[in-house]
C-alpha positions in Angstrom: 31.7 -22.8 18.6 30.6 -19.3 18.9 31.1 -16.7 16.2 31.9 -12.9 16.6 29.3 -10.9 14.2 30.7 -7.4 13.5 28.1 -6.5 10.7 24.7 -7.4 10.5 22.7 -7.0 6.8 19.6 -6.1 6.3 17.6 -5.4 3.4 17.1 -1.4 2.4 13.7 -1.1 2.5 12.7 -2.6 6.2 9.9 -4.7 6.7 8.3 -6.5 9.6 9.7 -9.6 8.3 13.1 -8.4 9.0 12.4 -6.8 12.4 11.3 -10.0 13.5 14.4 -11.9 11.9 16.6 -9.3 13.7 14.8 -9.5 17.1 15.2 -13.3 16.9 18.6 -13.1 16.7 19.0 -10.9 19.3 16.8 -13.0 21.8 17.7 -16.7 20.8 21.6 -16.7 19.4 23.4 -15.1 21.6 25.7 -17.9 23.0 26.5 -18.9 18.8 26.6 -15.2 18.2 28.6 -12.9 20.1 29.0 -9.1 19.2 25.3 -8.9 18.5 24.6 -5.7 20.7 27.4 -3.9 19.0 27.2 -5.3 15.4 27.3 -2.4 12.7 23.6 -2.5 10.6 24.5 -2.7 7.3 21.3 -1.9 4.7 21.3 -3.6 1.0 19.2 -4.5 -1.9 20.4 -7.8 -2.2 23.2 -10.5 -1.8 26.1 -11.8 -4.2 24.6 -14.7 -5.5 26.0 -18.4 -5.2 27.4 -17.1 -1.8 26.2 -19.8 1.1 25.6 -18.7 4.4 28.9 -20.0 6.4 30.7 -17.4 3.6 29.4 -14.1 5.3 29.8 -16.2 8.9 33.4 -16.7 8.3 33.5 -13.2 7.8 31.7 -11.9 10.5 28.7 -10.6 8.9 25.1 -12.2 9.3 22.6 -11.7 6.3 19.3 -11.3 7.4 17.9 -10.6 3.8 14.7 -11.8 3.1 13.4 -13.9 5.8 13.0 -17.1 3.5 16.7 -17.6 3.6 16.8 -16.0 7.4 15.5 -19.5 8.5 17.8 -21.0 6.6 20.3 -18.9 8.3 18.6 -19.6 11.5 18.9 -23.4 11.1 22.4 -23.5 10.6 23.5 -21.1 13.5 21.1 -22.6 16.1 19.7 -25.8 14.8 16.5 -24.4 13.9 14.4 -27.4 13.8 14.7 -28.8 17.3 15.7 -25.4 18.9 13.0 -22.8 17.8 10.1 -25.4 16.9 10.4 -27.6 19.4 11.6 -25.1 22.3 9.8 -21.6 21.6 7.3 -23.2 18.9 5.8 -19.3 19.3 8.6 -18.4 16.9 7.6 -21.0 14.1 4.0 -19.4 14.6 5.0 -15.9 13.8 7.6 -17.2 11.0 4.6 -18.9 9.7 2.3 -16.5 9.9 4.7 -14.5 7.6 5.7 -16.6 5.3 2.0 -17.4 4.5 1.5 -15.8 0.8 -2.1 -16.0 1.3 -1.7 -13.4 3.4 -1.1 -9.5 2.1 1.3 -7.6 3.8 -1.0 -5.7 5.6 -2.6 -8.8 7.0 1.4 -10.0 7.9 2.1 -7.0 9.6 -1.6 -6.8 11.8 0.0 -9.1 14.3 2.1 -6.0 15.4 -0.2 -3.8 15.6 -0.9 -1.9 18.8 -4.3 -2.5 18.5 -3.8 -6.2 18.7 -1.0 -5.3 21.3 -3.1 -4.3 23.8 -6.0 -6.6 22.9 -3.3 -9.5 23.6 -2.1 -7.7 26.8 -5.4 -6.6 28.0 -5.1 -7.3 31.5 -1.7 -5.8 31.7 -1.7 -2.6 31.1 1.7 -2.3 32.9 3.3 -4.3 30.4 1.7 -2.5 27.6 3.3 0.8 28.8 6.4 -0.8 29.3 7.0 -1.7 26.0 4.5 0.3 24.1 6.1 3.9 25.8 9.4 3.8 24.4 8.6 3.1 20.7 5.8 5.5 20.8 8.7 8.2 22.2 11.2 7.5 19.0 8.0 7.1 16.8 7.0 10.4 17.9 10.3 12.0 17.8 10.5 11.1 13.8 7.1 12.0 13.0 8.0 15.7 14.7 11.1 15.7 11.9 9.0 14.4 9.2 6.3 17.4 9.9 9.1 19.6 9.8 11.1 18.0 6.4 7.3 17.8 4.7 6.2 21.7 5.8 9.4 22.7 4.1 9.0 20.5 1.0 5.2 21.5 0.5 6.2 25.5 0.8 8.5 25.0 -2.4 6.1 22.3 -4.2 4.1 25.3 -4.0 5.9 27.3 -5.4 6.9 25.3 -7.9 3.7 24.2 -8.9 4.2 20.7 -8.0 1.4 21.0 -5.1 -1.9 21.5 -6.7 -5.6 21.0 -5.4 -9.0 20.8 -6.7 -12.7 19.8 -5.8 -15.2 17.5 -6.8 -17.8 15.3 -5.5 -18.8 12.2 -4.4 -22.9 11.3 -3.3 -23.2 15.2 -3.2 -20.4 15.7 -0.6 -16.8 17.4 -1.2 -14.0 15.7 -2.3 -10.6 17.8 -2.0 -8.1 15.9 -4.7 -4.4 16.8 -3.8 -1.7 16.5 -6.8 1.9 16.3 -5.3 5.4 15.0 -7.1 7.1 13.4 -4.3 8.8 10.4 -3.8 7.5 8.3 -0.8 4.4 7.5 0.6 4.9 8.4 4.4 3.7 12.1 3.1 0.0 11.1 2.5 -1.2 10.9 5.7 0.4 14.6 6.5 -1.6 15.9 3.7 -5.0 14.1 5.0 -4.2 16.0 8.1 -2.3 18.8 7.6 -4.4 21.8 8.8 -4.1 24.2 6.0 -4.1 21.0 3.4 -7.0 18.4 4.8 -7.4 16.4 1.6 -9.7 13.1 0.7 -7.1 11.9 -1.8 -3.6 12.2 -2.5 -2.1 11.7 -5.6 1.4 10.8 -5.8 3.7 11.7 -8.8 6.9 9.6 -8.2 10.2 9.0 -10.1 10.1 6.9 -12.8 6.4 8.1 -13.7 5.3 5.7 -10.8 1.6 6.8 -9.6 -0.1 6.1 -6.2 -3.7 7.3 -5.2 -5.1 7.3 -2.0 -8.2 8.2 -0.2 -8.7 9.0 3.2 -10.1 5.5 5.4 -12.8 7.4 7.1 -14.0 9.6 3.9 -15.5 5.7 2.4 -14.3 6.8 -1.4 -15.5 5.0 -4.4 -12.6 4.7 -6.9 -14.5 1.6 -8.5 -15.7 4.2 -11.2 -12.3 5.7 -11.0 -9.9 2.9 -12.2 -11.9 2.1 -15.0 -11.2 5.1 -16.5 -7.7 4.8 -15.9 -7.2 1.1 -17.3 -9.0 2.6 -20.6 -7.0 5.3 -20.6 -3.9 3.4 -20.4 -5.1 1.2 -22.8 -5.9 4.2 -25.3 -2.2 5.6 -24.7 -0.8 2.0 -24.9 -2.6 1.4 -28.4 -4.2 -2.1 -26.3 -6.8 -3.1 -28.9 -10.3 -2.6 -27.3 -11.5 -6.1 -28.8 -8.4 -7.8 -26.1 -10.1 -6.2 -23.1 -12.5 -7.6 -21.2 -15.1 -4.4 -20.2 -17.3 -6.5 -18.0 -14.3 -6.5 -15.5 -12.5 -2.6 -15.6 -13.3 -2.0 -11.8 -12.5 -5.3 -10.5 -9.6 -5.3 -7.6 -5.9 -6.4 -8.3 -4.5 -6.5 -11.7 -6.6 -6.6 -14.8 -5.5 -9.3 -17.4 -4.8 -7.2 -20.7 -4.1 -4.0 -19.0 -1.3 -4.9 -16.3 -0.8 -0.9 -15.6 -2.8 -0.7 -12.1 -3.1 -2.7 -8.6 -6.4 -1.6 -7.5 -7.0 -1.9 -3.6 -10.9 -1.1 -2.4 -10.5 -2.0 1.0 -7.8 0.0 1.4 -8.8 2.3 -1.3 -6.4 2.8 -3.1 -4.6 2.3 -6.7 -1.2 1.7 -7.7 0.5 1.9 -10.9 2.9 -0.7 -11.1 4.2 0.2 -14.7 4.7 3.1 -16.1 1.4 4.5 -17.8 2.6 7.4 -19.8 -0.6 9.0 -18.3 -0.3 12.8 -17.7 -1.8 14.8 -14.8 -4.6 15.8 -16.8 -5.5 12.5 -17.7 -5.4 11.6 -14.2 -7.6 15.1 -12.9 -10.0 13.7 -16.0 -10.3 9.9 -14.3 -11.3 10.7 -10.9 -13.5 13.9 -11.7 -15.6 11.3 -13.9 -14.9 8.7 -11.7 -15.6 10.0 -8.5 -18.8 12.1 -8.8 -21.1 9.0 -9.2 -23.8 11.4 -10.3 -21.8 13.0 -12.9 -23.3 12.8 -16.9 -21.5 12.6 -20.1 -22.2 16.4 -21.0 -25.1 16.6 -22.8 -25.3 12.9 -24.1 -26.9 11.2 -21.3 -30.2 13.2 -20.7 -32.3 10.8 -18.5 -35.2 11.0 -20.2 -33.9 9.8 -23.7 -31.8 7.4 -22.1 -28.7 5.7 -22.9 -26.8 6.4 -26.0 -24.5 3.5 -25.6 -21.4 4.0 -28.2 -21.7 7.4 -28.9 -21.5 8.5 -25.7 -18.0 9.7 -24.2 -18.8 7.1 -21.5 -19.3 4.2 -23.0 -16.2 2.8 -23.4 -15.2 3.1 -19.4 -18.5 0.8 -18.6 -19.1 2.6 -15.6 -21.5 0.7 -13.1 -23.4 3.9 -12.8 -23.7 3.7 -16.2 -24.9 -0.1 -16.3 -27.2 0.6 -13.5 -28.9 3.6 -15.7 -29.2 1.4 -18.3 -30.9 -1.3 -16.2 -33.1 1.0 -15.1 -31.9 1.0 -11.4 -31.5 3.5 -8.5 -28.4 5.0 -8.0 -28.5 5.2 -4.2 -25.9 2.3 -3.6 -22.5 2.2 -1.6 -19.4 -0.1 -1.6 -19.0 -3.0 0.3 -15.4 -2.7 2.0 -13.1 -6.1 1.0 -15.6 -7.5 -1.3 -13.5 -9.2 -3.8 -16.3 -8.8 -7.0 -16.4 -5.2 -6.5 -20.2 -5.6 -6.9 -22.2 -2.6 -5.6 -25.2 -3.1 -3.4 -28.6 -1.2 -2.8 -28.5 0.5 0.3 -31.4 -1.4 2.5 
C-alpha cells in the first residue's frame, strides 16, 4: 500500500550520508512513496525518542536522520533486504562504505568526489558534463553569494578588530597567520585565496570558545611543533599535573590521553579544539610562533654551542622534536611525512 509523504526530515547539518539516503529514496521508493517530488524538507537536530518509524509514516513525514536508522527505514518501506541487496547490490556498497567507522569522514565522502567522478566515467565525458554541469552551476552560484556575505563580514571584522594578521616562518619561508572570530568553517578557504588576504593558516575563533586551525594543503605546514605547545598550554591553564602527562607523545595525531582539549589532523593539517580550552589569542599567537619556526630558539637559553639546558629552558616542558633532535645531536633539515600516524619526522634523503 503506498503512502503519501508530505514532509521529508533531515538532519540540520547535511552530510553525504544523508544526500545519499535522500537520493535513494527518490530513485528506489517511489511506487511505496508518493508525493516525494513535492515533499516539504524539513531540517532537525534529532528525533522524539521511543517514536518507531510507521509513527512519522502514519503521519506523512519520512525521517531520514542518521543513516543508521535510514536503513531501518529503508527496510520497512521497501523490504530492504531482498530489494536493495539483492536487486541494486550497488546500494549496499555505498551504504557500506559509509557506515564503515574505520573510515573518517573525509575518506566516506571521497567516493563523491569529482575527481573520482570523472576517473569512474572516464570514457564518458558526455555523461560527466551531464551531471557534473548543473551542480557545478548552483555550486558556483553560492560560492558567488558567499564571496559577497564574507567581503562584507571581513570589512567590519576589520574594523572591529576581530580580523588580525601576522608573520612568521617556517624552514626560512613566510608564513602569514590570519586571526578571525567567525562562526563556520566554509570562510577558510576565502581567506587562503582572497587576493588582498592570501594567508597559510587561519585561525578560527568560534562561539562557545571553540578553536579551529588550518593551513593551506599546498603550503606543507608543520603544526607537529605547534600542538604541543598548545596541549601544554592547556594543561597549564587547566591546572593538569605535569607528572599525568605523557611528554613523549604531545605531537602525536588525534586526541592525547590526559589532555582531551585538541583533535590534531597532520594530513590534513589541521587542529581542532573539541573542548573549551580557556586559551586566549595570545596564547595561541605564542603556540604557533614557537611552534611553527622550526628554527626558532628559546631566547638566549639555547645557544648551540653550550647546548641544551634541559629544565630551565622555556622549552623544555613542550618536548619539541626540534628540541630532541638538538639534543641528539641531529640535523635539523627534516620534513613531515603526510598521513603517517607516529608523527615521526624523517631526514630528508
Amino acid at each position: 500500500m503506498a503512502m503519501k509523504i508530505e514532509t521529508i526530515l533531515l538532519p540540520k547539518e547535511l552530510t553525504v550520508d544523508s544526500i545519499v539516503s535522500l537520493a535513494i529514496v527518490h530513485k528506489y521508493c517511489k511506487k511505496r512513496l508518493t508525493g516525494l517530488s513535492k515533499a516539504k524538507l524539513e531540517f532537525r537536530a534529532s528525533l522524539p525518542k521511543g517514536k518507531r518509524i510507521d509513527y512519522f509514516l502514519r503521519k506523512g513525514v519520512l525521517p531520514l536522520i542518521p543513516l543508521m536508522d535510514n536503513i531501518l527505514v529503508l527496510e520497512q518501506i521497501t523490504d530492504c533486504d531482498e530489494f536493495l541487496l539483492n536487486e541494486y547490490p550497488i546500494v549496499n556498497q555505498v551504504i557500506t562504505t559509509l557506515k564503515d567507522t574505520s573510515h573518517t569522514q573525509d575518506e566516506r565522502g571521497l567516493i563523491f568526489s569529482w575527481n573520482y567522478l570523472t576517473e569512474v566515467l572516464k570514457d564518458k565525458p558526455k555523461k560527466i558534463f551531464s551531471l557534473v554541469l548543473p551542480i557545478l552551476k548552483e555550486y558556483i552560484d553560492y560560492l558567488e553569494d558567499k564571496r559577497v556575505e564574507f567581503l562584507e563580514y571581513c570589512k567590519g571584522a576589520i574594523e572591529k578588530g576581530k580580523l588580525t594578521s601576522f608573520v612568521t616562518y617556517q624552514n626560512k619561508e613566510k608564513i602569514k597567520v590570519v586571526f578571525i572570530a567567525y562562526d563556520s568553517d566554509d570562510i577558510v578557504k576565502y581567506l587562503f585565496y582572497k587576493k588582498e588576504v592570501m594567508a597559510d593558516i587561519v585561525v578560527l575563533f568560534k562561539n562557545k570558545g571553540e578553536i579551529f586551525i588550518k593551513a593551506r594543503e599546498d603550503k606543507q605546514v608543520d603544526l607537529m611543533d605547534v600542538v604541543a605547545v598548545l596541549r601544554i598550554e592547556t594543561a597549564r591553564h587547566k591546572k593538569i599535573p605535569f607528572d599525568k602527562i605523557n611528554k613523549h607523545v604531545l605531537n602525536r595525531s588525534g586526541v592525547m590521553e590526559g589532555i582531551e582539549y585538541w583533535n590534531f589532523e597532520p594530513a590534513y593539517h589541521r587542529v581542532r579544539s573539541i573542548k573549551n580550552t580557556t586559551l586566549d589569542k595570545l596564547a595561541i599567537k605564542k603556540a604557533l610562533i614557537i611552534g611553527l619556526d622550526l628554527e626558532k630558539m628559546a631566547k638566549g637559553e639555547c645557544p648551540p654551542q653550550f647546548g641544551c639546558k634541559g629544565k630551565k629552558c622555556s622549552f623544555y616542558s613542550y618536548n619539541m622534536l626540534r628540541c630532541r633532535k638538538r639534543r641528539a645531536g641531529a640535523k635539523d633539515n627534516y620534513n613531515q611525512v603526510a598521513g603517517d600516524k607516529k608523527n615521526i619526522r624523517v631526514y630528508r634523503k
